[in-house]
ROLOLUM-677917 format. One line per field, with one value per residue: residue number from 1; x negated, y, z negated of N, C-alpha, C in turn. Coordinates in Angstrom, 2 decimals. Atoms other than C-alpha are relative to their C-alpha. Example, Ala and Ser with C-alpha at 12.3 -4.5 7.8 and 13.67 -1.06 7.14 Angstrom:
2
pos c(1 2)
nc1 c(-0.89 0.82)
nc2 c(-1.19 -1.19)
nc3 c(0.00 0.06)
cac1 c(-12.30 -13.67)
cac2 c(-4.50 -1.06)
cac3 c(-7.80 -7.14)
cc1 c(-0.90 0.77)
cc2 c(1.20 1.09)
cc3 c(0.00 -0.73)
END
This chain:
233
pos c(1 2 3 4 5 6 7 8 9 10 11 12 13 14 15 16 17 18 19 20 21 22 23 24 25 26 27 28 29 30 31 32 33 34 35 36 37 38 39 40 41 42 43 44 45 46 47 48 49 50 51 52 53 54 55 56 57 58 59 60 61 62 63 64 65 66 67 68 69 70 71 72 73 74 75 76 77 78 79 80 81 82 83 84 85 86 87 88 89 90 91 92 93 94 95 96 97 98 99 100 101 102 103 104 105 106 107 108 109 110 111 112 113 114 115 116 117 118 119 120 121 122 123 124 125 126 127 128 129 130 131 132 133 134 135 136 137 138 139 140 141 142 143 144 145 146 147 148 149 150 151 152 153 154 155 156 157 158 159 160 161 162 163 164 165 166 167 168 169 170 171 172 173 174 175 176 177 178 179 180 181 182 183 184 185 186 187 188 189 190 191 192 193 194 195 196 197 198 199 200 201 202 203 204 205 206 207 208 209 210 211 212 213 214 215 216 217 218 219 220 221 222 223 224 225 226 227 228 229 230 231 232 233)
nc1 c(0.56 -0.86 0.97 -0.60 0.90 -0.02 1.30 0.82 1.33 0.71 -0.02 -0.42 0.38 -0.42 0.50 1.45 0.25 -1.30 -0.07 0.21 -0.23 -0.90 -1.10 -0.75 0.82 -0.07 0.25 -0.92 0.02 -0.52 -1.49 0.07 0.09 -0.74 -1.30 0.36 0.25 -1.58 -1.29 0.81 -0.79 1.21 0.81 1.12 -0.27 1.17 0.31 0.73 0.73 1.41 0.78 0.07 -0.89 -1.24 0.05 0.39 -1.60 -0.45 -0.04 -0.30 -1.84 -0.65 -0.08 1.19 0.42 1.11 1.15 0.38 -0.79 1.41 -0.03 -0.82 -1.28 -0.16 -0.29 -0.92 -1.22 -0.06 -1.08 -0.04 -0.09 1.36 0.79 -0.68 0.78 1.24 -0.13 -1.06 0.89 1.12 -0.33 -0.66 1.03 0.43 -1.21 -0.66 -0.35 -0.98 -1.35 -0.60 1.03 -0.69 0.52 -0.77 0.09 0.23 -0.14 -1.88 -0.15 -1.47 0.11 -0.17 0.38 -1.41 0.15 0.51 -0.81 -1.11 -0.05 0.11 -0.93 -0.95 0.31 -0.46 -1.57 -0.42 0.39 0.73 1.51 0.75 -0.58 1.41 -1.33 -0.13 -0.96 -0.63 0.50 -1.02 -0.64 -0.37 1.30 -0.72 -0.16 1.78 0.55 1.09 0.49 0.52 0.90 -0.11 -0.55 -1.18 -0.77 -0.48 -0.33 0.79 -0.80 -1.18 -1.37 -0.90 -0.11 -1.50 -0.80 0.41 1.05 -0.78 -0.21 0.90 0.19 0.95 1.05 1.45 1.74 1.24 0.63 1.74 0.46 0.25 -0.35 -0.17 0.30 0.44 1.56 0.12 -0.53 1.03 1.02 0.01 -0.31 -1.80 -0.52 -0.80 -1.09 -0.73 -1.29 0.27 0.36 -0.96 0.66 0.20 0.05 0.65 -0.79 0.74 0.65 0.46 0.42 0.95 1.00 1.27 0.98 0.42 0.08 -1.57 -0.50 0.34 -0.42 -1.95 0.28 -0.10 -1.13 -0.97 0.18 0.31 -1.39 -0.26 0.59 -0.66 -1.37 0.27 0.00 1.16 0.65)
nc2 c(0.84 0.15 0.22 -0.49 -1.07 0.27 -0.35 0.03 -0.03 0.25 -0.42 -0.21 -0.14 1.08 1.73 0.19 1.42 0.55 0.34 1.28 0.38 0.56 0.16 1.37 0.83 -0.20 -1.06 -1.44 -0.80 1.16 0.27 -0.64 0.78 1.24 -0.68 -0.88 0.84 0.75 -0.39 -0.04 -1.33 -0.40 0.14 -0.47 0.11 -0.44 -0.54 -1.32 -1.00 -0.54 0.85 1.61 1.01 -0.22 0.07 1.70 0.73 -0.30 1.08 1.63 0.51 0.08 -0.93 -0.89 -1.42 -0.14 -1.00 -0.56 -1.40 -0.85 -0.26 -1.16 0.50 1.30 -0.95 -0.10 -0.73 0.68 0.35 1.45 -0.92 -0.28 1.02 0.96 -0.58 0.87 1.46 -0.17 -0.20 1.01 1.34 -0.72 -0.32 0.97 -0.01 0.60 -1.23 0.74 -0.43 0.35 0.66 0.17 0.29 1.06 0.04 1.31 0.48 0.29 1.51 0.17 -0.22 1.00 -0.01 -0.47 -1.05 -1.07 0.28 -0.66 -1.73 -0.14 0.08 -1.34 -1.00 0.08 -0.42 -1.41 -1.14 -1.04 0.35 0.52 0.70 -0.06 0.25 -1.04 0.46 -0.70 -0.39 0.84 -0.98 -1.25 -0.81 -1.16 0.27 0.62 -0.20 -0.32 -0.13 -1.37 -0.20 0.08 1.10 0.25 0.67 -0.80 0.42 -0.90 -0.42 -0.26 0.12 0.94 0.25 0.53 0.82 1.71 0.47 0.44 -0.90 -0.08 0.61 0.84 -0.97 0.96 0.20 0.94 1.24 -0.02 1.21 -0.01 -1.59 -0.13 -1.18 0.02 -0.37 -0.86 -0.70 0.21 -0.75 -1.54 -0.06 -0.65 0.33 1.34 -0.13 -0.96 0.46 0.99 1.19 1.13 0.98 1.20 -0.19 1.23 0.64 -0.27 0.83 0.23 -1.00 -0.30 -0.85 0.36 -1.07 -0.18 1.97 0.48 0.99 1.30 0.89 0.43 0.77 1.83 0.47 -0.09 1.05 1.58 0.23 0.48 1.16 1.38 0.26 0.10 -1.17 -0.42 1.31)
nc3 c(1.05 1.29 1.18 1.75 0.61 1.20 0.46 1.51 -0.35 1.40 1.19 0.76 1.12 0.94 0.12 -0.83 -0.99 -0.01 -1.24 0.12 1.49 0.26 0.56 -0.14 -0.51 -1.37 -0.52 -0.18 -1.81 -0.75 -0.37 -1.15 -0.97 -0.21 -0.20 -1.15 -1.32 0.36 -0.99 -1.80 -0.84 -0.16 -1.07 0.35 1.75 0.47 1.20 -0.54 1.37 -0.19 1.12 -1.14 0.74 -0.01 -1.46 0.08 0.84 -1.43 -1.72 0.68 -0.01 -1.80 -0.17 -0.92 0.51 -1.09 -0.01 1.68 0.10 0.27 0.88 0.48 0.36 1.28 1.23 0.81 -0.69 -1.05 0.49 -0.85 -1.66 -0.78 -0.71 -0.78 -0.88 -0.44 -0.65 -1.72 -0.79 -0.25 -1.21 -1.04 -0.91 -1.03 -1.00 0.63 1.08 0.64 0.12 1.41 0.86 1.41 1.61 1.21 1.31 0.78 0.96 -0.11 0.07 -0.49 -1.02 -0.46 -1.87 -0.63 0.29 -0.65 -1.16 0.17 -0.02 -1.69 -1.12 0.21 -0.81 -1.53 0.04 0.68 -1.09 0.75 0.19 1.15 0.88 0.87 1.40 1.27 1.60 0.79 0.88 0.75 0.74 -0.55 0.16 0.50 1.48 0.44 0.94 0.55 1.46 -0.27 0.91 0.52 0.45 -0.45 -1.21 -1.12 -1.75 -1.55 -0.68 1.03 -0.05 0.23 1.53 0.26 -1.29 0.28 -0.59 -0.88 -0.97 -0.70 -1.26 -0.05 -0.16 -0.53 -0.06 -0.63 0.39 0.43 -0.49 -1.50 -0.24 -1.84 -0.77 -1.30 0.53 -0.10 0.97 0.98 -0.49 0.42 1.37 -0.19 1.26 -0.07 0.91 -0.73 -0.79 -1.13 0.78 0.26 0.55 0.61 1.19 0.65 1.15 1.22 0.12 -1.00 -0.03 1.01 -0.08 0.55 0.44 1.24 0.43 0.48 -1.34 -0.76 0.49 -0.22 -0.91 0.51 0.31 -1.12 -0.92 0.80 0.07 -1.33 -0.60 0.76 -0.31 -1.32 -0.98 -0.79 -1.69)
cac1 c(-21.07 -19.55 -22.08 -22.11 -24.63 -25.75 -27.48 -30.16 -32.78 -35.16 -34.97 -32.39 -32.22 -29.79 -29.83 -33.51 -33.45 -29.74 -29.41 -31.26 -30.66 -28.96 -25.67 -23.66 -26.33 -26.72 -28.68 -26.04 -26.78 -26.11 -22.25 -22.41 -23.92 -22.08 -18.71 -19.95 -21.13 -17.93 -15.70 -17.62 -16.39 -20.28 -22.27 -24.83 -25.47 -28.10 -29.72 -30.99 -33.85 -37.04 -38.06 -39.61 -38.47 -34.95 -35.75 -37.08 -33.72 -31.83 -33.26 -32.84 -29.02 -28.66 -29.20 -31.51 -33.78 -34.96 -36.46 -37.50 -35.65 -37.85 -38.45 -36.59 -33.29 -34.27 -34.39 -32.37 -30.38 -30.07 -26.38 -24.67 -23.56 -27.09 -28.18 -25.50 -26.59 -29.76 -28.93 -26.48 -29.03 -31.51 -29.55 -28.19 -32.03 -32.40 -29.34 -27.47 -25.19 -22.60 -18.69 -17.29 -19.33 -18.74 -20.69 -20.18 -21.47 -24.95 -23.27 -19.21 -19.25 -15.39 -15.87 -14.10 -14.53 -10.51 -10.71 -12.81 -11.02 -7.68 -9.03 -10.50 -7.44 -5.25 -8.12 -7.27 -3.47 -3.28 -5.82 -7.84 -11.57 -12.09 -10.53 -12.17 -10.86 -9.44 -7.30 -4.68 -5.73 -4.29 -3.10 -1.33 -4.22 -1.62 -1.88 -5.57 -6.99 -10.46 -12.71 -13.82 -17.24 -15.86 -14.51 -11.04 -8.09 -7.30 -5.22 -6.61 -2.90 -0.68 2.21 2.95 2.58 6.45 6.78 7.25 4.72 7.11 7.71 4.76 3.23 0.68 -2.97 -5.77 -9.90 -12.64 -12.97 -16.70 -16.54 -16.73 -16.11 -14.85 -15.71 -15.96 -19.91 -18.97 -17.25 -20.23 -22.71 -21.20 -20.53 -16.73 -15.26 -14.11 -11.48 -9.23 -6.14 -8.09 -8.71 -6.58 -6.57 -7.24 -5.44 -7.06 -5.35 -7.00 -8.33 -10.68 -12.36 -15.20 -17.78 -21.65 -23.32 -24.06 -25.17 -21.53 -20.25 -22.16 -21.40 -17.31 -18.31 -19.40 -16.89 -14.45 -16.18 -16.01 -12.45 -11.38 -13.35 -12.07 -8.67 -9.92 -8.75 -12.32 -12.68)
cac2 c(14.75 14.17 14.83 14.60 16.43 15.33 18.37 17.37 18.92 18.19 20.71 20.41 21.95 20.59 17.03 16.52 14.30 14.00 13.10 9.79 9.58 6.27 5.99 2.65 1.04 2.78 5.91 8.92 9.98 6.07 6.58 9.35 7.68 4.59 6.62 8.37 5.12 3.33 5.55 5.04 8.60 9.65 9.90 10.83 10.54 12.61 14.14 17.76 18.14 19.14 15.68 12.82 10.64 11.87 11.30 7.60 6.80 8.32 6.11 2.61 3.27 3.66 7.44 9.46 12.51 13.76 17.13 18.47 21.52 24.56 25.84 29.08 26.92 24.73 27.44 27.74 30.40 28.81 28.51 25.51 27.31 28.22 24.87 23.16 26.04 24.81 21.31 21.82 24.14 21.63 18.95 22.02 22.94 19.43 19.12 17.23 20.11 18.69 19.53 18.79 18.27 17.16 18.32 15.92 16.25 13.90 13.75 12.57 8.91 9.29 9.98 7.80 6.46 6.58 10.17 11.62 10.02 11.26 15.06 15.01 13.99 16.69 19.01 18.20 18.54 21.59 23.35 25.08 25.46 24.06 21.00 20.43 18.83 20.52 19.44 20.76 22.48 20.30 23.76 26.40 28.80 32.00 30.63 30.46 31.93 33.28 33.65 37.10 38.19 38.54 35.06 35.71 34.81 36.74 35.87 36.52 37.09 38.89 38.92 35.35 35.15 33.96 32.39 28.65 26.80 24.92 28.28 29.09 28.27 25.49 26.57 24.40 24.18 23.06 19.05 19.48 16.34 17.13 20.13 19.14 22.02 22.74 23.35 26.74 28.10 27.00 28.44 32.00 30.88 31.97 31.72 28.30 29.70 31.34 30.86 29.10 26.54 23.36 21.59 17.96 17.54 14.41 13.28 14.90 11.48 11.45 14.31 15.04 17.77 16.31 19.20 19.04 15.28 15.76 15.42 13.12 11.03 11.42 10.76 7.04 6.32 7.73 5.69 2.07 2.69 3.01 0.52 -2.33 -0.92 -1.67 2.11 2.47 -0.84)
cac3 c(18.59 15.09 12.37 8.54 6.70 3.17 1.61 -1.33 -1.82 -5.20 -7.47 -9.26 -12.83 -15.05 -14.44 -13.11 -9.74 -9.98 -6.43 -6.84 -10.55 -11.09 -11.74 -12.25 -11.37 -7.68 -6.53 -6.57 -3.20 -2.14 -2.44 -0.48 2.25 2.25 2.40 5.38 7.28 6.02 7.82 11.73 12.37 12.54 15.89 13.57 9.14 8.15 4.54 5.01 1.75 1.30 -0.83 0.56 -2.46 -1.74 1.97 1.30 -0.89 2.07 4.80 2.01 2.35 6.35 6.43 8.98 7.76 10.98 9.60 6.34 4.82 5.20 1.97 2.05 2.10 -0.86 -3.52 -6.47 -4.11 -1.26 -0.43 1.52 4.56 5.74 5.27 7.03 9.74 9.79 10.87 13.49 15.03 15.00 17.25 19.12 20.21 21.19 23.33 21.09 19.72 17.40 17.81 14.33 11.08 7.70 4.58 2.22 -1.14 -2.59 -5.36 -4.94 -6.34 -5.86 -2.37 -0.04 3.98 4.10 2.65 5.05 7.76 7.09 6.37 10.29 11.71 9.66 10.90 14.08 13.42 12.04 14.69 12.05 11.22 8.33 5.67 2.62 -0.67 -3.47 -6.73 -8.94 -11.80 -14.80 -16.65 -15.61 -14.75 -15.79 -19.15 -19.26 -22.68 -23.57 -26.73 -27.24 -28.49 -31.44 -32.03 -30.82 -28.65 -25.30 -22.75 -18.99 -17.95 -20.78 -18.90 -18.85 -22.75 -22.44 -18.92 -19.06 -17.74 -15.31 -13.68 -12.60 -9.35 -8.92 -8.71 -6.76 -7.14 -4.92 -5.24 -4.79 -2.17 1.38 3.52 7.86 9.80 13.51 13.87 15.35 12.24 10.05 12.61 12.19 8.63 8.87 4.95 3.79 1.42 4.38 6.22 8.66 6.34 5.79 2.24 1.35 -1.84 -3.87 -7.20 -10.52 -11.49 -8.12 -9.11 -11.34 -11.16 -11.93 -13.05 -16.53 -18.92 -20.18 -16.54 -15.51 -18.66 -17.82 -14.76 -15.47 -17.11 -14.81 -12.31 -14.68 -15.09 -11.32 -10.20 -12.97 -11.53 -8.26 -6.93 -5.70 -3.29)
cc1 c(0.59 -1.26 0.08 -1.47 -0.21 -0.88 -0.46 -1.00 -0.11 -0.35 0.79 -0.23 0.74 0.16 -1.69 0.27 1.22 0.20 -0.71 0.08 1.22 0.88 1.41 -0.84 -0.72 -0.99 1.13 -0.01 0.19 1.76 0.32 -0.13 0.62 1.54 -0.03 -0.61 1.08 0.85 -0.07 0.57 -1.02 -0.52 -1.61 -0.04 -1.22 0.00 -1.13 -0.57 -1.30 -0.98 -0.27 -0.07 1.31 0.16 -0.18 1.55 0.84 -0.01 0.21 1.55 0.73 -0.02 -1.37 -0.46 -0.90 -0.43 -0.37 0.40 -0.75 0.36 0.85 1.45 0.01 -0.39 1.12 1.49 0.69 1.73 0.80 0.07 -1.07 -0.46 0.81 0.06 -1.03 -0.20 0.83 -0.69 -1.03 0.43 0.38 -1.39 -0.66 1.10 0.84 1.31 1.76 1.25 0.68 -1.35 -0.04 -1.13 0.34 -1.46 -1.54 0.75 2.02 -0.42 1.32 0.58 0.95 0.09 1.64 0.11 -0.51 0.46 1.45 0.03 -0.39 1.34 1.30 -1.23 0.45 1.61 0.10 -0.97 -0.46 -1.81 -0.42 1.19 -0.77 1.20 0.25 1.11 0.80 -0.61 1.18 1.51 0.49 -1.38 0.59 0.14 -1.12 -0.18 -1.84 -0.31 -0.63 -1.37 0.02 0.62 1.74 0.86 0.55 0.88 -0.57 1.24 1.14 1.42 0.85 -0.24 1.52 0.46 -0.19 -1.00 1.06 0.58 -0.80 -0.75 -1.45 -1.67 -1.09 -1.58 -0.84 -0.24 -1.38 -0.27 -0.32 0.76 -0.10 0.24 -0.10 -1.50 -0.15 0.18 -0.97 -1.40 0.32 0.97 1.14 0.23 0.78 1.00 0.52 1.22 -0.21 -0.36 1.15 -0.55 0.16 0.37 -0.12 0.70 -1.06 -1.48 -1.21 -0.94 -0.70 -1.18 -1.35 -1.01 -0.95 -0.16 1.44 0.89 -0.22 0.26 1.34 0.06 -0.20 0.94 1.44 -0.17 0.22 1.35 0.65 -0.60 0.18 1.56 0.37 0.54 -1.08 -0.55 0.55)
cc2 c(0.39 -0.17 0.36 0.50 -0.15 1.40 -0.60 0.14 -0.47 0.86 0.66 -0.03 -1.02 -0.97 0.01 -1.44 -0.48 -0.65 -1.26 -0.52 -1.62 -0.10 -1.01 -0.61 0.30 1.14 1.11 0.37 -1.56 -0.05 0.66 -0.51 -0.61 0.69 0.55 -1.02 -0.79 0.47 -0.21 0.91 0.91 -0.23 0.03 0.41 0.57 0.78 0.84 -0.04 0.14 -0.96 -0.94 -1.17 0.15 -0.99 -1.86 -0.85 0.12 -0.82 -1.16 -0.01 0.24 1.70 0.58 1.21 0.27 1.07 0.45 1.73 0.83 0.70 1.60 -0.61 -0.80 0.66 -0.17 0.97 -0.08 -0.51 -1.50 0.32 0.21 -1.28 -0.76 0.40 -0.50 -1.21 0.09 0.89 -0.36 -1.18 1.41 0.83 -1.37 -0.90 -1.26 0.91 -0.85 0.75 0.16 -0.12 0.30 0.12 -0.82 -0.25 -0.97 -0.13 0.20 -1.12 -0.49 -0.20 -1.28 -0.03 0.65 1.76 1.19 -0.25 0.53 1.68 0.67 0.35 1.06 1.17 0.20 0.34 1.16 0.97 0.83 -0.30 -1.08 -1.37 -0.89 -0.45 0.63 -1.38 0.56 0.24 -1.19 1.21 1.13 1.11 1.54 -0.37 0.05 1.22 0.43 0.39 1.10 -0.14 -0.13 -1.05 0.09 -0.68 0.96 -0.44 0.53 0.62 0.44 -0.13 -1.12 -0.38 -1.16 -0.72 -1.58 -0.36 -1.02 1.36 0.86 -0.65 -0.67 0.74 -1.42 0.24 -0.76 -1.37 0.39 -1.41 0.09 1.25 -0.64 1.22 -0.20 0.79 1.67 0.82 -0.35 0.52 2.06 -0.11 0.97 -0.43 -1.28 0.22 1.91 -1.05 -0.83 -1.05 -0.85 -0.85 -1.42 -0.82 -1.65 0.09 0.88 -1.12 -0.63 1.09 0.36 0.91 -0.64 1.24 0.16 -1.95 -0.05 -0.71 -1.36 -1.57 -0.56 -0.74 -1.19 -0.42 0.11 -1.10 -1.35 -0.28 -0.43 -1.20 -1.43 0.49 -0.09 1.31 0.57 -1.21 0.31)
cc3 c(-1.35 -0.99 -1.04 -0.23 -1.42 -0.35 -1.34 -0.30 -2.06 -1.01 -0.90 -1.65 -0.63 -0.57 1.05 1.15 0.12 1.26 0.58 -0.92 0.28 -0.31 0.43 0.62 1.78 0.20 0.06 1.36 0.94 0.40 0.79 1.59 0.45 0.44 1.38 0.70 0.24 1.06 1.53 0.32 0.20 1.17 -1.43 -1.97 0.03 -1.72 0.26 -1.79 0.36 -0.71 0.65 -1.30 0.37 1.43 0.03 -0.57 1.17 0.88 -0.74 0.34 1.49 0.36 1.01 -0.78 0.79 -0.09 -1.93 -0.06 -0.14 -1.39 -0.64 -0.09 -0.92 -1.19 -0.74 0.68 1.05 0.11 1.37 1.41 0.71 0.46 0.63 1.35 0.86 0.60 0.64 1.15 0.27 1.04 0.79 1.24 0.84 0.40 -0.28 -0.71 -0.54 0.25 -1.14 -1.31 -1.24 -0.85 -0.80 -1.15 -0.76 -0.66 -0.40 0.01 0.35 1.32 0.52 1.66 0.37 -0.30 1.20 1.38 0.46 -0.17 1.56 0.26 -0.81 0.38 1.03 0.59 0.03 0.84 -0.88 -0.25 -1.05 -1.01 -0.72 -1.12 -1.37 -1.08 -0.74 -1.17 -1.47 -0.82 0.59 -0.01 -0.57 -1.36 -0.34 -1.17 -0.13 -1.43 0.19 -0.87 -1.62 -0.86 -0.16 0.76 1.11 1.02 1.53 0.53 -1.37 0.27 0.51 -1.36 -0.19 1.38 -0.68 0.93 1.62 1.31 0.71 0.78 -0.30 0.27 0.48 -0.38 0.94 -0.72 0.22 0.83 0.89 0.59 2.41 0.17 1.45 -0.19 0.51 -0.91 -1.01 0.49 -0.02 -1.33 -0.45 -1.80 -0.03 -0.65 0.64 0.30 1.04 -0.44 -0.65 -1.78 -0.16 -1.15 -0.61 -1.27 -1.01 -0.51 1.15 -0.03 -1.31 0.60 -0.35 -0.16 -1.20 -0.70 -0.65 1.16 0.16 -1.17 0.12 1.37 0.46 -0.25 0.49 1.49 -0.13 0.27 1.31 0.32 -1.04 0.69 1.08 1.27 1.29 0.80 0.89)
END
């Protein structure tokens, strides 16, 4: 069985309720969904939280929430791995036990069905645990800069002060969209940032973080844009 895995639970700080918070007119945790019924590469779409508003939004957009997250996984500390644990050993005690199974993100409006379709089947190529999407960093990260306590300038790496930026090697980041796994390597919660891990690499412009009301404002508007330039139909 092929199962995706939305976690969201309800108490998030920063944005309050982000995970049904409207945005573009939609639910946040609706694009999710839809991306993940879009692709038909699901035996099975579910949303692991602990909210039964979340849970109600969830089942309006074609999603299942066949348990409620026990409350020690819906803490502020609570990390994804456990709970994506938790729901693969829940079909696996009722003899359903999943083979494959995709985290994917509430909150990736960028998300897409072809996306998560194409990172499978290079899982499957490449014979590794895990493929998950990442992004190029826009800046050389060997150039990166800090502000000191004292209202200074530091470099993190002094000794490219003088390299060109063209000669230094590319540097990736976690997209923050979706994460294919085999359900064994997420049941003994194997590291996703190994050698056994394949990446996904998505365009810059496909990629926004929602964490903070600044995000989520670039975010909109990152979303308005694509979608008048029809990238996102």
């Amino acid at each position: 069985m092929r199962l995706c895995v939305i976690p969201a639970r309800g108490g998030s700080k920063r944005i309050p309720r982000k995970n049904i918070k409207s945005f573009c007119g939609q639910s946040m945790i609706g694009y999710s969904i839809k991306a993940a019924l879009d692709s038909q590469y699901f035996d099975q779409v579910i949303v692991s939280t602990d909210d039964a508003e979340i849970a109600e939004v969830a089942k309006s957009f074609g999603a299942s929430v066949p348990f409620v997250r026990p409350e020690e996984l819906a803490n502020d500390y609570a990390g994804t791995m456990p709970v994506i644990k938790h729901a693969i050993e829940w079909f696996d005690d009722r003899g359903q036990p999943p083979s494959e199974v995709c985290c994917l993100y509430a909150t990736a409006p960028f998300v897409s069905a072809g996306a998560i379709k194409k990172a499978y089947e290079q899982m499957q190529h490449t014979q590794v645990d895990y493929c998950f999407t990442v992004t190029s960093f826009a800046f050389p990260i060997q150039r990166a800069i800090k502000v000191t306590e004292k209202n200074r300038i530091e470099m993190f790496y002094l000794e490219h002060l003088k390299t060109r930026s063209q000669d230094l090697e590319e540097s990736y980041h976690d997209a923050g969209q979706f994460y294919w796994g085999k359900a064994e390597a997420f049941k003994q919660q194997k590291p996703l940032f190994s050698k056994d891990a394949t990446p996904y690499i998505l365009p810059r412009h496909l990629v926004q973080d929602v964490d903070t009301p600044e995000d989520w404002k670039r975010a909109e508007l990152m979303y308005q844009a694509l979608k008048k330039s029809g990238e996102l139909d």
